[in-house]
C-alpha positions in Angstrom: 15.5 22.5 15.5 14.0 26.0 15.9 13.8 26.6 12.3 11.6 23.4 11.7 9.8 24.1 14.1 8.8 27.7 12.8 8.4 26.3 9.5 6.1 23.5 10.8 3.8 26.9 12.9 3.7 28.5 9.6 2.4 25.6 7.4 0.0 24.4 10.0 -1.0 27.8 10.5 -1.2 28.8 6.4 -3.8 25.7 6.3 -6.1 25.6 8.8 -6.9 28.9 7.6 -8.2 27.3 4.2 -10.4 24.8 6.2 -13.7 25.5 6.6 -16.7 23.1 6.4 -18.8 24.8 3.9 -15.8 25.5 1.7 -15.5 22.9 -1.5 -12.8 20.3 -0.3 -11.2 19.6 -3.8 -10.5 23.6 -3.4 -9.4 23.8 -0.3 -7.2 20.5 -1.2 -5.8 21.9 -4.1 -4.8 25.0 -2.1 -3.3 23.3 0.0 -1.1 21.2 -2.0 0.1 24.6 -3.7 1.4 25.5 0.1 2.8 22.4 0.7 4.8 22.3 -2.7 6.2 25.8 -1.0 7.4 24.3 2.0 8.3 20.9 1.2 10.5 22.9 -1.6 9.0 20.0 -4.0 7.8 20.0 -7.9 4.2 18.0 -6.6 2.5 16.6 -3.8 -0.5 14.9 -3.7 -3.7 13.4 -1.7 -4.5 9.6 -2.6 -7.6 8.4 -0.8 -8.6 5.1 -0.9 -11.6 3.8 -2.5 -13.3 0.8 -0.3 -15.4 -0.4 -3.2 -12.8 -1.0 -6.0 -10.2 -1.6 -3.3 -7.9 1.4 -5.1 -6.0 4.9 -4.2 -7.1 7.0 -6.7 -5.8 10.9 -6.8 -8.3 13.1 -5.0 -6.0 16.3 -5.1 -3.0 17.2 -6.8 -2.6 20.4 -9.1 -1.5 18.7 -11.8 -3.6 16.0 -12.1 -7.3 15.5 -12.3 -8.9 13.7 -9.9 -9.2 9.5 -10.1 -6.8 10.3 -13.0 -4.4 8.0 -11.8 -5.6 4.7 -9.8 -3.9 1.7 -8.4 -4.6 -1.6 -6.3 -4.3 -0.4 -2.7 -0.5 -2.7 -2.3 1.0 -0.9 -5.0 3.7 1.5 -5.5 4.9 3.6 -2.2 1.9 4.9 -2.0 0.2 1.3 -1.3 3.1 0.4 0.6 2.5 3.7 3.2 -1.4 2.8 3.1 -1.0 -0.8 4.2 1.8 -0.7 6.3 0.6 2.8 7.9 4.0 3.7 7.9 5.5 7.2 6.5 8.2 6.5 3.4 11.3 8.5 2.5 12.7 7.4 -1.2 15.7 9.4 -2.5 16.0 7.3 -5.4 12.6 6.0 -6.8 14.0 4.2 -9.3 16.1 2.0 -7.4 13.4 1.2 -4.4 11.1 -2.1 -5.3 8.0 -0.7 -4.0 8.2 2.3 -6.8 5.4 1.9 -9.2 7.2 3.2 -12.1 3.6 3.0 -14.5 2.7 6.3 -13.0 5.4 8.0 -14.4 4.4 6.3 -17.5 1.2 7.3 -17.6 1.8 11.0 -16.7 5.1 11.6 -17.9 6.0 12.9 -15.1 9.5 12.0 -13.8 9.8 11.0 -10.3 13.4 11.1 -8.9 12.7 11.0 -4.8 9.6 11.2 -2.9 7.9 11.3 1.0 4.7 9.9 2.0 2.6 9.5 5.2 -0.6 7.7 5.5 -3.4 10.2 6.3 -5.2 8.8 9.5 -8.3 10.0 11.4 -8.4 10.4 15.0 -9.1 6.4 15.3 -6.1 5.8 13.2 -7.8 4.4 10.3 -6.5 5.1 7.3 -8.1 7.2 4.9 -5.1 7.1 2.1 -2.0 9.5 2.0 -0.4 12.3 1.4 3.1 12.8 -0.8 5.6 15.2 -1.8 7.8 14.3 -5.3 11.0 15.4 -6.0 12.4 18.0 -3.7 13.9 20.9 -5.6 17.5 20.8 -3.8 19.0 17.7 -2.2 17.1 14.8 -0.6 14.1 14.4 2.0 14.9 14.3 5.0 13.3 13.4 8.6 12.6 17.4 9.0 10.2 16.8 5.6 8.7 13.8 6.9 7.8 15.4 10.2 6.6 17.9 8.1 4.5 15.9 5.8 3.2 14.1 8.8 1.8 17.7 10.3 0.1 18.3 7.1 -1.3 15.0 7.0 -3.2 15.4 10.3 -4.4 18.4 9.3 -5.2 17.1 5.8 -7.3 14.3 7.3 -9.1 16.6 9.9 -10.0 18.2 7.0 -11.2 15.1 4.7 -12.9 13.5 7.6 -15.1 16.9 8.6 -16.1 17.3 4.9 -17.5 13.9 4.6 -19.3 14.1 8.1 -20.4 17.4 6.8 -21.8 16.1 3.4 -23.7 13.1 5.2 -24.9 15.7 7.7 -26.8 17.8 4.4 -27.5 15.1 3.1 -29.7 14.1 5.8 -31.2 16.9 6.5 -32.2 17.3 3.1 -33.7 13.9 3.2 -35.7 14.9 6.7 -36.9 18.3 4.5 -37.9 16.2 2.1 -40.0 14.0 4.0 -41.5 16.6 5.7 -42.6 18.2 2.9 -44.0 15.2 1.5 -46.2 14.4 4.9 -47.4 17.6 4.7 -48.5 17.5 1.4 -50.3 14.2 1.7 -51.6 16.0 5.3 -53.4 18.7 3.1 -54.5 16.4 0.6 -56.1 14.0 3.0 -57.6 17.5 4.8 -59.0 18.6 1.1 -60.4 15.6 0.7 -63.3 15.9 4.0 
């Protein structure tokens, strides 16, 4: 118990310090997929956020993988399963569970033998997509993973969810600049013109 628990300090403390708001996200994402490959002990994890106009997870971050490289109907695979359910998902055998969606191996060529994944929720529980780890290096997941998935997730979805309220919040402003250029400029012009 103590041991998870100093593993789950040291990974919540190892990403918060990547988080900042004027940081680029797909960095800060990427990094932190690289740390949580490292304590998950797995070959890949990756962030799948879902897309309400095509009604798709696509791949935002993953190091291996480019982003909306790989999309799928929101009910597919594990990964739809753990967005429409909102429930977390431990496979140890891909291959043998129904809701593996085997065309991403396919596709990829990567070869998935077991997997974890959590849905990544915001502070009003709505899901935003989620967040795996595939194949473990040694042995199966375990609860100890999950729980440790699940920390990243929160942290992960913090992080989404402050970088899009961010991003609206420039983009606003720059719309407000922009408009307050323009009245002054039709100000001068209507002055110029007496």
């Amino acid at each position: 118990m103590k041991e998870s628990m100093t593993r789950s300090y040291r990974l919540a403390n190892k990403l918060s310090q990547l988080f900042d708001l004027e940081s680029n996200i797909d960095t800060v994402l990427s990094a932190s997929m690289f740390h949580l490959n490292q304590f998950m002990n797995s070959e890949r994890s990756s962030v799948f956020l879902f897309r309400r106009w095509n009604q798709q997870l696509t791949v935002f971050s993953s190091l291996d993988l480019e982003r909306n490289e790989i999309r799928m109907p929101k009910s597919r695979g594990v990964v739809g399963w753990v967005f429409v359910n909102q429930q977390p998902a431990i496979v140890n055998d891909a291959y043998e569970d129904n809701r593996f969606y085997k065309m991403v191996d396919d596709m990829t060529g990567f070869h998935t033998c077991n997997l974890v994944c959590t849905p990544l929720l915001d502070s009003n529980d709505h899901c935003l997509g989620t967040l795996q780890s595939l194949n473990k290096k040694s042995g199966d997941f375990t609860t100890n993973d999950l729980d440790l998935l699940n920390l990243a997730a929160r942290i992960v979805a913090v992080a989404i969810k402050s970088n899009n309220h961010f991003t609206e919040l420039l983009v606003v402003n720059n719309a407000r600049k922009k408009f307050i250029e323009q009245v002054s400029r039709n100000k001068r012009e209507i002055y110029h013109q007496f």
